[in-house]
Structures are given as structure tokens and as C-alpha cells.
N, CA, C and O atoms as a Tinker XYZ file with bonds, in Angstrom:
   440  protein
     1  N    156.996000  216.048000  140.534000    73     2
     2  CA   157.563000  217.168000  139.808000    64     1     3
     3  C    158.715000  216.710000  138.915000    63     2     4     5
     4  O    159.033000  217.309000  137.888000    81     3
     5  N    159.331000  215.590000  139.380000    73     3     6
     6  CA   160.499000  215.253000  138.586000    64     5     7
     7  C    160.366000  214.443000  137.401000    63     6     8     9
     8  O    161.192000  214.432000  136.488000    81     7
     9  N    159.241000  213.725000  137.442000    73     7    10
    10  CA   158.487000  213.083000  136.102000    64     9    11
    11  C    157.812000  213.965000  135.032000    63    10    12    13
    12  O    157.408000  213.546000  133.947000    81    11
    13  N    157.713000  215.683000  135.623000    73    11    14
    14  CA   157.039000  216.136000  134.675000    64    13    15
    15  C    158.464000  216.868000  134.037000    63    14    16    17
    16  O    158.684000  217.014000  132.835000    81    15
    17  N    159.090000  217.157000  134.814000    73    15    18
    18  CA   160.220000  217.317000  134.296000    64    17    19
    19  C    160.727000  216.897000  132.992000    63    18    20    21
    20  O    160.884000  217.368000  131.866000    81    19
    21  N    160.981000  215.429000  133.848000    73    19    22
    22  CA   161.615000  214.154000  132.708000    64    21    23
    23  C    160.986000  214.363000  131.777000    63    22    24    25
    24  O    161.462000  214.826000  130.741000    81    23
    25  N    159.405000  213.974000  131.995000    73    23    26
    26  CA   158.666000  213.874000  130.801000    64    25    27
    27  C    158.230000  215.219000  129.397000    63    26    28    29
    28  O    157.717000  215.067000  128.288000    81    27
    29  N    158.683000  216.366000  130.063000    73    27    30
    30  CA   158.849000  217.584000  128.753000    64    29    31
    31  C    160.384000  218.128000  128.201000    63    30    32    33
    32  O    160.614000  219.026000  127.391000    81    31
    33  N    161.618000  217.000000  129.151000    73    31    34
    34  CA   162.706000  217.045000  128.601000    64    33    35
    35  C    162.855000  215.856000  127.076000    63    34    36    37
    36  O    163.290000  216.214000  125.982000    81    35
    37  N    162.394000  214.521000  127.400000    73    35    38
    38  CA   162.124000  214.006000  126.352000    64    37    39
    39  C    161.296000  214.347000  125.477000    63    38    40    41
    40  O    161.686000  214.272000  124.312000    81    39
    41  N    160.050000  214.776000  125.710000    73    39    42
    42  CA   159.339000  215.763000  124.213000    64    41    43
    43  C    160.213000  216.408000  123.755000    63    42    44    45
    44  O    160.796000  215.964000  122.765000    81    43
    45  N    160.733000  218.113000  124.519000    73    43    46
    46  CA   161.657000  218.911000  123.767000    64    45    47
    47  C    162.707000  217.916000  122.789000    63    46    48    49
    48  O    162.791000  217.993000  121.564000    81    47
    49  N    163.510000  216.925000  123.721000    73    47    50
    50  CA   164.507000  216.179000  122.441000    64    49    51
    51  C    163.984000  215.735000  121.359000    63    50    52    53
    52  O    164.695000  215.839000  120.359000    81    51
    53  N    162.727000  215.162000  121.205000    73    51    54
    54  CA   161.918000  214.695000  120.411000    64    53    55
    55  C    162.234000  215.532000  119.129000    63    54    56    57
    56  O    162.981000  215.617000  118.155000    81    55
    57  N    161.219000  216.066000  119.745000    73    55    58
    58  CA   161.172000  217.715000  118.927000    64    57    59
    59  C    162.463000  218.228000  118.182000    63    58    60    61
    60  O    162.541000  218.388000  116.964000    81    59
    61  N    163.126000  218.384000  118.789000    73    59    62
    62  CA   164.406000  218.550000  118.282000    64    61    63
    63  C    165.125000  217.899000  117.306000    63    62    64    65
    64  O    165.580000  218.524000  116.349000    81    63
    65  N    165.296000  216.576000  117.454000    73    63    66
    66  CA   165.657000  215.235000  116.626000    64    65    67
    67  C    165.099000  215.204000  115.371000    63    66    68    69
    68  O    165.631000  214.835000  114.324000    81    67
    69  N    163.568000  215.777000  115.623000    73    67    70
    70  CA   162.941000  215.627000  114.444000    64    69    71
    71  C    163.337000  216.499000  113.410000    63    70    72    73
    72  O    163.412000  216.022000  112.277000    81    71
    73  N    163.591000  217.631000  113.581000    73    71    74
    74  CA   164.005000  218.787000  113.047000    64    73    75
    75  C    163.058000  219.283000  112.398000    63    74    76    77
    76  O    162.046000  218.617000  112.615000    81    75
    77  N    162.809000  220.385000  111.489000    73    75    78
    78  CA   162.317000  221.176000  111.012000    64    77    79
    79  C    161.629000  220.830000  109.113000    63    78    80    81
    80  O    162.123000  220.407000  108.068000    81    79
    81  N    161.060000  221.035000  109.305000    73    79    82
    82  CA   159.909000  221.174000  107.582000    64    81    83
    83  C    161.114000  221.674000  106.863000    63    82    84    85
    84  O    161.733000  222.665000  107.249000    81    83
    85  N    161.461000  220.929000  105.743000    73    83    86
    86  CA   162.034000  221.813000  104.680000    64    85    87
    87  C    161.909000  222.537000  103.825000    63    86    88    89
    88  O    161.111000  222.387000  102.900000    81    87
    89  N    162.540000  223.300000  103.943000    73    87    90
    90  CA   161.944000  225.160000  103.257000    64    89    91
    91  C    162.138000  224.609000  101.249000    63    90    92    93
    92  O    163.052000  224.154000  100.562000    81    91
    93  N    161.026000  224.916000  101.071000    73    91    94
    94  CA   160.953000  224.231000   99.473000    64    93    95
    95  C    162.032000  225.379000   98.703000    63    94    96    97
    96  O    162.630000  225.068000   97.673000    81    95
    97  N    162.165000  226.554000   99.267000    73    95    98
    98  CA   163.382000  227.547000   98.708000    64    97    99
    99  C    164.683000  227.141000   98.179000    63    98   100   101
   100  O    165.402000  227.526000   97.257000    81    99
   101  N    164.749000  226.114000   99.194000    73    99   102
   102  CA   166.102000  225.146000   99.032000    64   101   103
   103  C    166.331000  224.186000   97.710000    63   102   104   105
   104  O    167.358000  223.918000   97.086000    81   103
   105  N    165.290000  223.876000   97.577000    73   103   106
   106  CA   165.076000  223.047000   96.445000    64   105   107
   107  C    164.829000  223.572000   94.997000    63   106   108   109
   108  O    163.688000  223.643000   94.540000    81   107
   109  N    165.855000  223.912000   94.343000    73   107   110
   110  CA   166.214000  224.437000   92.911000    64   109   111
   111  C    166.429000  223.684000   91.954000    63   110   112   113
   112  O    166.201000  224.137000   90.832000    81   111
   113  N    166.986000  222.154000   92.105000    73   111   114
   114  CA   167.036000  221.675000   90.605000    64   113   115
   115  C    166.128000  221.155000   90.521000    63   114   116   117
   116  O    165.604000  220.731000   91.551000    81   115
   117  N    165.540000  220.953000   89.304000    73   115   118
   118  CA   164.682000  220.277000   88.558000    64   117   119
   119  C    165.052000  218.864000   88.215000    63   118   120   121
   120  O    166.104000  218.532000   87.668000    81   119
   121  N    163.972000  217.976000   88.635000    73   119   122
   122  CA   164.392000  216.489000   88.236000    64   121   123
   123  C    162.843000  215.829000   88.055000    63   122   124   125
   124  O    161.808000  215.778000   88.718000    81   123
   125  N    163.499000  215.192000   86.293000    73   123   126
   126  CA   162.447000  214.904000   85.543000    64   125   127
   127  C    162.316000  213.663000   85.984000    63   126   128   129
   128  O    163.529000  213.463000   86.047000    81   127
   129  N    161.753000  212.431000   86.426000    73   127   130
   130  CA   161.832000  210.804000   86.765000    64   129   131
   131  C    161.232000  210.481000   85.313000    63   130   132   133
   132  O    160.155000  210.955000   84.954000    81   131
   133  N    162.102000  209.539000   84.409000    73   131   134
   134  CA   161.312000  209.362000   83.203000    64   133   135
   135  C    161.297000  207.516000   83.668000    63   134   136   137
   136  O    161.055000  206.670000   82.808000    81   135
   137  N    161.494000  207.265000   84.640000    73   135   138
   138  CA   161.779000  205.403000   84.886000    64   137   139
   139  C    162.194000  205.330000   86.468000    63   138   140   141
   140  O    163.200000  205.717000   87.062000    81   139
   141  N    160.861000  204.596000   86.952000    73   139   142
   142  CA   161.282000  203.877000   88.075000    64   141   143
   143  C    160.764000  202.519000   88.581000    63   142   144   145
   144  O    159.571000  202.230000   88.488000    81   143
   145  N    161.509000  201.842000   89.019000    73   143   146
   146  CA   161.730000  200.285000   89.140000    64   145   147
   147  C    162.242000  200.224000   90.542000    63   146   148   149
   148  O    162.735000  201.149000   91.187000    81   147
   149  N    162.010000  198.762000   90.978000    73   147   150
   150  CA   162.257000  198.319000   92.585000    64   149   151
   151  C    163.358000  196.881000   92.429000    63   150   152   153
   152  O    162.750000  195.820000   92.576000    81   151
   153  N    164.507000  196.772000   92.221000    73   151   154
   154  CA   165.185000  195.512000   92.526000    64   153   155
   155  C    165.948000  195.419000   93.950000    63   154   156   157
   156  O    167.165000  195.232000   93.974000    81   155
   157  N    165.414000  195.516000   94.785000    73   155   158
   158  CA   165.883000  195.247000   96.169000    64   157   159
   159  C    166.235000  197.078000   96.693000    63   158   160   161
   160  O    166.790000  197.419000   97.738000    81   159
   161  N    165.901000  197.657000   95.996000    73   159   162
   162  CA   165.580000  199.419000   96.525000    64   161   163
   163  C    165.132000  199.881000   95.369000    63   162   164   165
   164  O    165.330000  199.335000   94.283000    81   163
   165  N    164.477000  200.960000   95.562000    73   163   166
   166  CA   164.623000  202.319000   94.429000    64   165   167
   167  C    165.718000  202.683000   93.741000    63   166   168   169
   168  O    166.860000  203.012000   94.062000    81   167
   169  N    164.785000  202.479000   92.117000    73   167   170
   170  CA   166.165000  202.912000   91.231000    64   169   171
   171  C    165.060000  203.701000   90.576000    63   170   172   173
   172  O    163.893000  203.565000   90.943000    81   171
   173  N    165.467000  204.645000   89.469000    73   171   174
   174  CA   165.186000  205.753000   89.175000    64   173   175
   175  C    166.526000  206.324000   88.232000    63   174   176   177
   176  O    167.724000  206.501000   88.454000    81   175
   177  N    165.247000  206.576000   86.592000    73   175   178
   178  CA   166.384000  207.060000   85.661000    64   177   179
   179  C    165.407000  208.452000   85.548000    63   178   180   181
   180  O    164.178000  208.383000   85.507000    81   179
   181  N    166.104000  209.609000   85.508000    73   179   182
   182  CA   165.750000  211.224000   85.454000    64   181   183
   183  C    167.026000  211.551000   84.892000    63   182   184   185
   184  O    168.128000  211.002000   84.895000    81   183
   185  N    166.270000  213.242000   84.116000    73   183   186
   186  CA   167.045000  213.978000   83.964000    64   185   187
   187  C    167.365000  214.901000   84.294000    63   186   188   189
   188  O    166.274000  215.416000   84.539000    81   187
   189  N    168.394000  215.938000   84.631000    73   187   190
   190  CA   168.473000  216.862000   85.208000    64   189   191
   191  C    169.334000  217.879000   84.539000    63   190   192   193
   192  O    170.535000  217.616000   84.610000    81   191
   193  N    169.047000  218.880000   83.962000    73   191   194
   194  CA   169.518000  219.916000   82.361000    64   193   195
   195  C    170.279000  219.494000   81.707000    63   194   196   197
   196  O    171.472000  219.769000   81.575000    81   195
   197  N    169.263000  218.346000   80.947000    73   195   198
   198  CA   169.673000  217.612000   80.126000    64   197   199
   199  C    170.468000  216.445000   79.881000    63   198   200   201
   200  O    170.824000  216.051000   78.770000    81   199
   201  N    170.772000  215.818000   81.197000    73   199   202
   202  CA   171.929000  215.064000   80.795000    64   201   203
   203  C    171.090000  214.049000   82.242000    63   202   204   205
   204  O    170.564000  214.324000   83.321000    81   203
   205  N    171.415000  212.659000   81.346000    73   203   206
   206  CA   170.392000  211.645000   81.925000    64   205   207
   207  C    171.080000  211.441000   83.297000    63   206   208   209
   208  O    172.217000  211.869000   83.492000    81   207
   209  N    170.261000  210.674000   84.398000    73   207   210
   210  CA   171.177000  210.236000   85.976000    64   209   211
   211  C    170.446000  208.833000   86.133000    63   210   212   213
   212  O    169.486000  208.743000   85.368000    81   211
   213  N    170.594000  208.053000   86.690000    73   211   214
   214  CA   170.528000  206.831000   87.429000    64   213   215
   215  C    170.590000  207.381000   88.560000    63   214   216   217
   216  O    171.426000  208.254000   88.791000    81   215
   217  N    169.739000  206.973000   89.432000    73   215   218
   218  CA   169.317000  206.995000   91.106000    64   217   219
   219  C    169.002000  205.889000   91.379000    63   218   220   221
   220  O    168.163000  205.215000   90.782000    81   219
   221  N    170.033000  205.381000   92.893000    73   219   222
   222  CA   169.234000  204.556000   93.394000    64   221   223
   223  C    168.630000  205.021000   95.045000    63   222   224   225
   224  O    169.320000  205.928000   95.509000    81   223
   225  N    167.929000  204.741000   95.620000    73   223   226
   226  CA   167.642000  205.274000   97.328000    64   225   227
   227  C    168.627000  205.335000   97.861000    63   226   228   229
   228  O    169.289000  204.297000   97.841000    81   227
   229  N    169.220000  206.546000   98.594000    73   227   230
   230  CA   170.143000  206.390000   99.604000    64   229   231
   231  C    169.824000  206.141000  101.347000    63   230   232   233
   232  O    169.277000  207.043000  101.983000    81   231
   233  N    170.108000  205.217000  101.819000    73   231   234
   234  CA   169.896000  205.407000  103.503000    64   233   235
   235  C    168.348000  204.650000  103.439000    63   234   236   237
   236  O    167.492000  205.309000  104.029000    81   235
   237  N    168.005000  203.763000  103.007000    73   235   238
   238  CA   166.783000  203.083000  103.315000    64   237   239
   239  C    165.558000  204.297000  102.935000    63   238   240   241
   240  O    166.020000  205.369000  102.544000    81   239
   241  N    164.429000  204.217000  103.004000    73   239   242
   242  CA   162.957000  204.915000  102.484000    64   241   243
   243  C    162.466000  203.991000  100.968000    63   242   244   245
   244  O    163.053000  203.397000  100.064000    81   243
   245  N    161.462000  204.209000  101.236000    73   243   246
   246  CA   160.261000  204.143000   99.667000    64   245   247
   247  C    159.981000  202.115000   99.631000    63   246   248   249
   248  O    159.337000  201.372000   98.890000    81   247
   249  N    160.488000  201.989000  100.337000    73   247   250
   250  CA   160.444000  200.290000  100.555000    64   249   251
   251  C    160.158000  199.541000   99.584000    63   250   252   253
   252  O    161.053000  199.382000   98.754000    81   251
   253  N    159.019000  198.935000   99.390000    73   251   254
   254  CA   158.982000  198.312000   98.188000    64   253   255
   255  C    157.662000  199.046000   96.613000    63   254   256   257
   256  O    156.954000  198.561000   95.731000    81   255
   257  N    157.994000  200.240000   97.068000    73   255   258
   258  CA   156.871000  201.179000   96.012000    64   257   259
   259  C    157.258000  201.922000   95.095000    63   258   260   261
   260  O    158.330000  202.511000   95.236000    81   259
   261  N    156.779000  202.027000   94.359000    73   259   262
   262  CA   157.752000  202.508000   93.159000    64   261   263
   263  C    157.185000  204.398000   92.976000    63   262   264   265
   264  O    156.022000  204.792000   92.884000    81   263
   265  N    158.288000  205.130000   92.974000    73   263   266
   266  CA   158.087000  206.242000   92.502000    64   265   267
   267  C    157.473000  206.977000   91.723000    63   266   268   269
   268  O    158.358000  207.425000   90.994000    81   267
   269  N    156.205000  207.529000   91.299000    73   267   270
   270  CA   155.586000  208.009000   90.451000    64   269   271
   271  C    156.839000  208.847000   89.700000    63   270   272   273
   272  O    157.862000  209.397000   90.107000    81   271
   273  N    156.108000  208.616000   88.172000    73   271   274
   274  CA   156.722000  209.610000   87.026000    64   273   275
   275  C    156.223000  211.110000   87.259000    63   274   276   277
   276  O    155.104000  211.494000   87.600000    81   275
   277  N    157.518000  211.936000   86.944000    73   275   278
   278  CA   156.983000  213.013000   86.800000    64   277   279
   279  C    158.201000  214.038000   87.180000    63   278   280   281
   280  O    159.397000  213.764000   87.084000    81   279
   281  N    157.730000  215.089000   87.563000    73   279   282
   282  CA   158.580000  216.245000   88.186000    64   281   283
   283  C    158.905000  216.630000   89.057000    63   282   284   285
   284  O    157.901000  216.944000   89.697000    81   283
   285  N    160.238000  216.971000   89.885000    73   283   286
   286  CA   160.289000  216.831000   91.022000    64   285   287
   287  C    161.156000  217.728000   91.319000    63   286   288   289
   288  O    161.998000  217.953000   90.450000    81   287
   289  N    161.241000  218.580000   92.716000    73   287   290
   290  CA   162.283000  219.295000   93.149000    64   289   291
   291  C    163.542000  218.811000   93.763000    63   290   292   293
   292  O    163.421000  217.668000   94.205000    81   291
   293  N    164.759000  219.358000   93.928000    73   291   294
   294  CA   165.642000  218.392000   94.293000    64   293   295
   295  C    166.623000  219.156000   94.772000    63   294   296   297
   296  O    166.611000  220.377000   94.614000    81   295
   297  N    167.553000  218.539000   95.391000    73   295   298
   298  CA   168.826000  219.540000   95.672000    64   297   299
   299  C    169.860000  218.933000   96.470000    63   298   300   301
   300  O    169.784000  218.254000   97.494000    81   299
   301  N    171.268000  219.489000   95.490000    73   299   302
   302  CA   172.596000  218.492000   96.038000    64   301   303
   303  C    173.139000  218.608000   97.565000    63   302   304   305
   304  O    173.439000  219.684000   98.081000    81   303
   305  N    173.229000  217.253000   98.265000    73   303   306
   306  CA   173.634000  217.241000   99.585000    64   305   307
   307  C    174.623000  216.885000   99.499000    63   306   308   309
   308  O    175.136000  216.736000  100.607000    81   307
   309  N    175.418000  216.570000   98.474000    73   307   310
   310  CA   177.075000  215.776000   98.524000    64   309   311
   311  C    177.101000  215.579000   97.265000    63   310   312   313
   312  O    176.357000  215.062000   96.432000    81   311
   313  N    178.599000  216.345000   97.285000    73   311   314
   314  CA   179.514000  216.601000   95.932000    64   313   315
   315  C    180.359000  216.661000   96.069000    63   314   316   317
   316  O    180.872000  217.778000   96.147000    81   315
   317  N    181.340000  215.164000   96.238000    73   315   318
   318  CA   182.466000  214.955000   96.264000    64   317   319
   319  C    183.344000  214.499000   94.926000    63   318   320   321
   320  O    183.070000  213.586000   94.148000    81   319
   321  N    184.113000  215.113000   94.902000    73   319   322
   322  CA   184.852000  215.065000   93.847000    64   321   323
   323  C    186.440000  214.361000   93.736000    63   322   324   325
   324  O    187.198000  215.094000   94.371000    81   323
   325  N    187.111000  213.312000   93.206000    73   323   326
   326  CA   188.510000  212.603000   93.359000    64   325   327
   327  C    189.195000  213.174000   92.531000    63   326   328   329
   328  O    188.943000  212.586000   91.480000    81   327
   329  N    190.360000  214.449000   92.204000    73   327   330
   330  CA   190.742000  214.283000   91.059000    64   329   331
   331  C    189.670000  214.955000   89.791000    63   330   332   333
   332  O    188.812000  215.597000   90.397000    81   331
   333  N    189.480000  215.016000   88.673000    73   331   334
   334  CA   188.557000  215.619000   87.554000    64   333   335
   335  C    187.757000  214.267000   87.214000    63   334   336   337
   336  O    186.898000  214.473000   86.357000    81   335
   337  N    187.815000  212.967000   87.655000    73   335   338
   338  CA   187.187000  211.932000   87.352000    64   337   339
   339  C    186.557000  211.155000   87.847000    63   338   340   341
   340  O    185.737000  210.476000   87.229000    81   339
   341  N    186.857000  211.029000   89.495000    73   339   342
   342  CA   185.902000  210.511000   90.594000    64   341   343
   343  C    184.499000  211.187000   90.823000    63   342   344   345
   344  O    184.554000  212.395000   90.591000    81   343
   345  N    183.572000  210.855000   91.116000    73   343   346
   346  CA   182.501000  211.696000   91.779000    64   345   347
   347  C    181.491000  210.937000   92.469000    63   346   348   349
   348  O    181.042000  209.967000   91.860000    81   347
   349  N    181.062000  211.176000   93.575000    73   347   350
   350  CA   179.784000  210.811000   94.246000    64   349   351
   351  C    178.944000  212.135000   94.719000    63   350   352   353
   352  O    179.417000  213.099000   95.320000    81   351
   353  N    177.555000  211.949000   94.298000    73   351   354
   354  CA   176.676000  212.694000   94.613000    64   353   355
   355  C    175.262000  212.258000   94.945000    63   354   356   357
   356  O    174.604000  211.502000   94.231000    81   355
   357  N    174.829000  212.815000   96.132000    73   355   358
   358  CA   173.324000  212.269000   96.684000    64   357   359
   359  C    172.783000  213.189000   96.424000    63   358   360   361
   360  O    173.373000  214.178000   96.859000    81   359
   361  N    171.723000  213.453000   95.798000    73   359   362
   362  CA   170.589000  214.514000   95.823000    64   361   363
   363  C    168.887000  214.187000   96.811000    63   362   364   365
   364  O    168.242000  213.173000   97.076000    81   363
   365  N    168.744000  215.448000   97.052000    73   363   366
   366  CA   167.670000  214.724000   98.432000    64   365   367
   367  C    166.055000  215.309000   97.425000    63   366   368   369
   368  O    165.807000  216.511000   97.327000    81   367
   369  N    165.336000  214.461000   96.921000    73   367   370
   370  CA   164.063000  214.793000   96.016000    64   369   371
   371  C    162.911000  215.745000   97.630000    63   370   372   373
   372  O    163.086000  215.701000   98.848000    81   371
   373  N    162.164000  216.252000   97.036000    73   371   374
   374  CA   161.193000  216.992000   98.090000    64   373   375
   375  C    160.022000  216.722000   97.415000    63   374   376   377
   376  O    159.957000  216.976000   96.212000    81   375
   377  N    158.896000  216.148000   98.127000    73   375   378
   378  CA   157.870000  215.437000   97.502000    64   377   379
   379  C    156.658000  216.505000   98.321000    63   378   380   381
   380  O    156.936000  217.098000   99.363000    81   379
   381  N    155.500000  216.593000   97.736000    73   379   382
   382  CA   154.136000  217.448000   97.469000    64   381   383
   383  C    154.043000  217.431000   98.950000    63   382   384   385
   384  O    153.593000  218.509000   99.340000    81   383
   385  N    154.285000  216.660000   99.857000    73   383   386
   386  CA   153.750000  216.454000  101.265000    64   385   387
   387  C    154.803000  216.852000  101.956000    63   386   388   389
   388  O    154.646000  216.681000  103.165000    81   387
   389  N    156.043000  217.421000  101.588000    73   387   390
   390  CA   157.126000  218.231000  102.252000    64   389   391
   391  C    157.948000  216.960000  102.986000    63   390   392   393
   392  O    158.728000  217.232000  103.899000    81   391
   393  N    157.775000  215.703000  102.607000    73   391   394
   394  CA   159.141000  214.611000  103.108000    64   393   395
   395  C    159.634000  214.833000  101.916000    63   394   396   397
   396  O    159.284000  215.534000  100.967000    81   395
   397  N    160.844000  213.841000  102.201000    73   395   398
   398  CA   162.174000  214.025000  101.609000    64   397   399
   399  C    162.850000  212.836000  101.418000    63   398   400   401
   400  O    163.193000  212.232000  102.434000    81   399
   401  N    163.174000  212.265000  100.102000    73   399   402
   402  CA   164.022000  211.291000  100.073000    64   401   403
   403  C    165.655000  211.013000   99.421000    63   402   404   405
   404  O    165.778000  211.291000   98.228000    81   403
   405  N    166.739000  210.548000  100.057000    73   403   406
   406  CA   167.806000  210.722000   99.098000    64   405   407
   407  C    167.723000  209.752000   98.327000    63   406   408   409
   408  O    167.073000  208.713000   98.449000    81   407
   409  N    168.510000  210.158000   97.374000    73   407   410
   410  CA   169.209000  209.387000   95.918000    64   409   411
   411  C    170.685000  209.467000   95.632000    63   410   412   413
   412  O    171.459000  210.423000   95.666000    81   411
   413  N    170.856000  208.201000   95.341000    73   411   414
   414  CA   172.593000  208.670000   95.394000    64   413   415
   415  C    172.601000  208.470000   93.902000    63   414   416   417
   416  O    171.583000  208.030000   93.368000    81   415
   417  N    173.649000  208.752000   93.200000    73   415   418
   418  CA   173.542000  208.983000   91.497000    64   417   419
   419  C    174.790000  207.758000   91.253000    63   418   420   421
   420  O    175.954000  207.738000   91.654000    81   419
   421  N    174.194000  206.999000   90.617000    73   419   422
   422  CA   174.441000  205.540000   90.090000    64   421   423
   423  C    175.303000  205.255000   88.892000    63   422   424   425
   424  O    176.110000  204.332000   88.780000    81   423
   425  N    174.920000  206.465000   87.752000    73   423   426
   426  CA   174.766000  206.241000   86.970000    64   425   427
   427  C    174.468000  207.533000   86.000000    63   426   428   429
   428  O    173.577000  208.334000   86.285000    81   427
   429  N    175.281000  207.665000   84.840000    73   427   430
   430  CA   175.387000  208.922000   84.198000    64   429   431
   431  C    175.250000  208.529000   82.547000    63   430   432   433
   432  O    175.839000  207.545000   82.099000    81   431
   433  N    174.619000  209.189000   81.908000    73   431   434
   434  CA   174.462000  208.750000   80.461000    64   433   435
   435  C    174.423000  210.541000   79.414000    63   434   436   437
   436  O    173.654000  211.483000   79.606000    81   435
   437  N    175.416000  210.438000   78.490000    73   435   438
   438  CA   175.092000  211.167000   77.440000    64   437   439
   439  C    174.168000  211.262000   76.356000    63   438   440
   440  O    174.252000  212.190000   75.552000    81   439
């Protein structure tokens, strides 16, 4: 009895850890990928209303494969700001199969 125990307390954590499908609701900006390339991670040049970004992978994913062009949903997980001139921001892309990858923004062009 105590193994079956054990053994549907570690599923439930499982389960848990894994967390939940992300609700595509969440995902509002638009991000165009017009360039992606692999030099020791994912980099990735898109735009996002209008004004170009550099991405590279945040936190490991996409290994050595390169990102299809195209259109993508997206949405900011960190927006930190130093002052009116510092900034770091990760945006997390949501791909057709409901995973999820971050990007941290590299890189800004007018």
C-alpha cells in the first residue's frame, strides 16, 4: 500500500512540475522572424510593430536547428528597465504545437 502511495505521489508531482498548456490568449504580439542562424545557439532577427529585434535563445532549447521564417505569436516575460536607457527583455515565442521557446532581445535596430 505504501508503494502505491509513493508511486501516485510522484506522478501527481510530475504532473504538477510540468505545468499546464499555454493558453494561446496570452500570446498577443506579433513577431515576424525575417533571419535565423545557429552560432553556438539561436539567433533570430524579427520584427515586432515595426521596429527590428535581434533574438538570441534564452535558457537552452532549439539546439542545433534553425527556426523557420515566418510568423509567430509571442509575449513579454521580462521588462526590466535601468533608468530611461537600460533594458532587458525575454519574450517567450508559442509555436503551432503549443511549446514554447524564450528569446532574450540582443539587439535593437531603427
Amino acid at each position: 500500500m505504501k508503494k502505491i502511495t509513493l508511486t501516485l505521489l510522484l506522478l501527481l508531482s510530475a504532473f504538477t512540475l510540468a505545468g499546464s498548456n499555454p493558453n494561446p490568449a496570452d500570446y498577443t504580439v506579433n513577431v515576424h522572424v525575417s533571419r535565423s542562424r545557429n552560432r553556438g545557439g539561436q539567433r533570430l532577427n524579427a520584427v515586432i510593430d515595426g521596429k527590428k529585434h535581434e533574438f538570441e535563445v534564452y535558457g537552452g532549447g532549439g539546439g542545433a536547428m534553425l527556426l523557420a521564417l515566418g510568423d509567430y505569436k509571442a509575449k513579454l516575460v521580462k521588462d526590466e528597465h535601468k533608468g530611461t536607457y537600460d533594458s532587458l527583455q525575454i519574450y517567450e515565442f508559442l509555436f503551432p504545437d503549443q511549446k514554447t521557446r524564450k528569446f532574450l532581445v540582443v539587439g535593437l535596430t531603427e
